[in-house]
PLY file of the C-alpha trace (Angstrom):
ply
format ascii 1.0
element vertex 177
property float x
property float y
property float z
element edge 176
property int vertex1
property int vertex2
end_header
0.00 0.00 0.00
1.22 3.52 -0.92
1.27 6.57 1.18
-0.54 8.14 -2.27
-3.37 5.39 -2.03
-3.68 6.50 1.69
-4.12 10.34 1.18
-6.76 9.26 -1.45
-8.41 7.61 0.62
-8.72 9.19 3.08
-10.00 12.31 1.16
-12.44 10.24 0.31
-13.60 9.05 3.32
-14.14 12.11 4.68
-16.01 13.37 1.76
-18.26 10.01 2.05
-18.96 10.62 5.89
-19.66 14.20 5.60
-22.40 13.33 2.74
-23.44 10.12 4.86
-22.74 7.82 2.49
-19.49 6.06 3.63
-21.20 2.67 3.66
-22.33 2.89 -0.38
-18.96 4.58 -1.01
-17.09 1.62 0.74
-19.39 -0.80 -1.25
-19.32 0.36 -4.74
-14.94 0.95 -3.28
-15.07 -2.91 -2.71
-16.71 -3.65 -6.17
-14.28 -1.08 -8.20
-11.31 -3.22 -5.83
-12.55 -6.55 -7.68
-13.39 -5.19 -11.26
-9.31 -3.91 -11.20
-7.91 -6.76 -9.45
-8.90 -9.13 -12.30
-6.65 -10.52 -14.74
-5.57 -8.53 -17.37
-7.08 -5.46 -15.73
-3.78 -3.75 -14.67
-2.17 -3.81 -17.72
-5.29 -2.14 -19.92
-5.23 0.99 -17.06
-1.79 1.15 -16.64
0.00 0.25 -20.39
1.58 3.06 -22.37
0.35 0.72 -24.94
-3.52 1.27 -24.71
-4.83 4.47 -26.41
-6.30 7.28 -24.37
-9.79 6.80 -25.67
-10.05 3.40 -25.20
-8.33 3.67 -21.18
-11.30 6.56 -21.01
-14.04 4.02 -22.08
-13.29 1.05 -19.23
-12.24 4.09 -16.92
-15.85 5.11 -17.79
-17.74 1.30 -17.45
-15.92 1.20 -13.86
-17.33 3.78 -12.78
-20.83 2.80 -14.04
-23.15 3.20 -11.48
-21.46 3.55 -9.06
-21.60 6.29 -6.18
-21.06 10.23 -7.63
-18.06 10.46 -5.43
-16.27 6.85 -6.90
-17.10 8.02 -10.10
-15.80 11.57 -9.26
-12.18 10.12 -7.57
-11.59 7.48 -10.86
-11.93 10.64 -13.05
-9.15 12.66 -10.92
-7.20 9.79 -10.90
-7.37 9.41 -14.65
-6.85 12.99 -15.24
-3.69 13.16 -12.75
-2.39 10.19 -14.45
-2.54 8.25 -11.31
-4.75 5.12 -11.96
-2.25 2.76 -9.84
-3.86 4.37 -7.03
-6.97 2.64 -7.74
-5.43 -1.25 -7.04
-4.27 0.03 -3.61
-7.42 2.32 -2.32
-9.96 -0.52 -1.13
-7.50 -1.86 1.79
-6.73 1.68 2.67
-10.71 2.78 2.88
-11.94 -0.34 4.72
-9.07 0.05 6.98
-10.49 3.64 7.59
-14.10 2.58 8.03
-13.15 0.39 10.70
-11.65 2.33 12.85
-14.34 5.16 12.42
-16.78 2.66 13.34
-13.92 1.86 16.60
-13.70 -1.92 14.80
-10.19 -3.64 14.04
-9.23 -7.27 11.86
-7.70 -9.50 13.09
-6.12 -13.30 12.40
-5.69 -16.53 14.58
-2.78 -18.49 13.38
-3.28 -22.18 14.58
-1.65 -25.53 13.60
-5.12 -27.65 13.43
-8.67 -25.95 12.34
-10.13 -23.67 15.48
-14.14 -24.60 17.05
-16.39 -22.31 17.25
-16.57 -21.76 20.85
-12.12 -21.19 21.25
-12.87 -19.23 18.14
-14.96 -17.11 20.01
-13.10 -17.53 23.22
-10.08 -16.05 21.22
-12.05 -12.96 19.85
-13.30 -11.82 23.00
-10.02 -12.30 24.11
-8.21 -9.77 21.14
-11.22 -7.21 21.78
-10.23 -6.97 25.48
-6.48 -6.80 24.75
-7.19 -4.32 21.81
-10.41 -2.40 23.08
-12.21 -2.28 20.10
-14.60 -4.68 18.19
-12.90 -7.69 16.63
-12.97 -9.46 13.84
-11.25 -12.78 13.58
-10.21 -14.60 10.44
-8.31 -18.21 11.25
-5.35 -18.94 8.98
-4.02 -22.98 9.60
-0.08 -22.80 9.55
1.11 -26.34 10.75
4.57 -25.56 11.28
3.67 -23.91 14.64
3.44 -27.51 16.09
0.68 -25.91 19.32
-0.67 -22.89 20.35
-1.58 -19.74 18.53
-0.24 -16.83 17.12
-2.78 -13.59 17.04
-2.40 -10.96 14.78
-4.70 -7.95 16.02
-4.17 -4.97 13.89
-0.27 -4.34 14.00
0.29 -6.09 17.30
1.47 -9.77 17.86
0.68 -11.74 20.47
2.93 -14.98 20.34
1.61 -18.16 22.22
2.72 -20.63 20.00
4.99 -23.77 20.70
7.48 -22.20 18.18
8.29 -19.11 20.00
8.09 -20.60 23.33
10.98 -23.04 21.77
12.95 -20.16 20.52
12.87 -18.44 23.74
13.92 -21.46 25.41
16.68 -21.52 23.23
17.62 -18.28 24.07
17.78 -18.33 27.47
19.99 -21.61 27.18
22.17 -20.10 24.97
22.55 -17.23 27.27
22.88 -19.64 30.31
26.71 -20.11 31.32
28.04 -23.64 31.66
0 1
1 2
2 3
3 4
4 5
5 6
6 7
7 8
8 9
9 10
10 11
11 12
12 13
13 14
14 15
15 16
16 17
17 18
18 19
19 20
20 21
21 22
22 23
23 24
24 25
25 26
26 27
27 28
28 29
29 30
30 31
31 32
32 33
33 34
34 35
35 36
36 37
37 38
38 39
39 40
40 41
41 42
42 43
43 44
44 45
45 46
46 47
47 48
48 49
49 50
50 51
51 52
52 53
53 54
54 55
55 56
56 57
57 58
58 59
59 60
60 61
61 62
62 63
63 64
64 65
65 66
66 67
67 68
68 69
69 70
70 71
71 72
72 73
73 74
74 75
75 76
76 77
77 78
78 79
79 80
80 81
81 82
82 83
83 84
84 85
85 86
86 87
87 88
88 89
89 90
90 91
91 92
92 93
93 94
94 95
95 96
96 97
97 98
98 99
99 100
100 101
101 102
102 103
103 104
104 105
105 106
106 107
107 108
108 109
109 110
110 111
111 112
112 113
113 114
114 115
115 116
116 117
117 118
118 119
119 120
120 121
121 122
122 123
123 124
124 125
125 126
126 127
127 128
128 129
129 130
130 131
131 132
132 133
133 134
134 135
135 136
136 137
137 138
138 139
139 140
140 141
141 142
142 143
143 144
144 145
145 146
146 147
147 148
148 149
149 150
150 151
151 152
152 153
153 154
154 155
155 156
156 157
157 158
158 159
159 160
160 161
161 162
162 163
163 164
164 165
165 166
166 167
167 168
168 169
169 170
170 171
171 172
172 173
173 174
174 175
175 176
């Protein structure tokens, strides 16, 4: 993610919540995320190759009916010659929605699949360490041999059998003889 993709984002988040439409914006965001993210996409908005009226006809399909101010950004963007802003913005405007709305992602790393009920054990868990809503996706990485590893925004919390091994290895490396 780019530090451009950020800025337009978040001018457009605050445009969507002062009009009170930052849940259609974020929708018809998603959508636009999906329609450039498909293959071959990228190279038709971004190719010196493509001519400048055909870029301006799938610039203008994209932006289809979608919301005024989606429709409004993709035209800056084409006009400032900045479309690669567009694969980048979706992950930058969600991430800005949540934390309006005081929410946060987060992801369970486990060796075997996670029930419901830890599942839900560990979310209450993150929102208490965190203090906001969570949302937990589970991710199965089998070389962690036990435990789990949670991801909750930028922080790491590290109960796994993997780091508890490296630590012990640590502190017996460290330990004199």
């Amino acid at each position: 993610m780019t530090l451009l993709s950020k800025r337009y984002a978040t001018a457009l988040h605050r445009l969507a919540m002062a009009s009170g439409a930052a849940d259609a914006v974020g929708t018809d965001v998603a959508a636009l995320h999906r329609d450039v993210t498909a293959p071959g996409a990228k190279a038709l908005l971004t190719s010196p190759d493509v001519k400048e009226a055909e870029r301006t006809a799938v610039l203008g399909k994209l932006g289809q009916g979608r919301h005024a101010l989606v429709q409004n950004l993709i035209g800056v963007l084409h006009h400032r010659r900045r479309l690669e802003v567009l694969f980048d913005l979706h992950p930058e405007y969600h991430a800005l929605a949540l934390a309006q709305r005081g929410e946060v992602e987060g992801v369970v790393e486990t060796p075997h699949a996670l029930g419901e009920g830890e599942l839900l054990n560990l979310t209450k868990l993150a929102s208490e360490l965190s203090g906001k809503k969570v949302t937990l996706t589970q991710e199965l990485r089998p070389d962690l041999l036990g435990g789990v590893r949670l991801r909750v925004g930028n922080t790491l919390y590290d109960g796994s059998m993997q780091a508890a091994l490296q630590q012990l290895e640590q502190k017996l490396m460290q330990a004199s003889i």
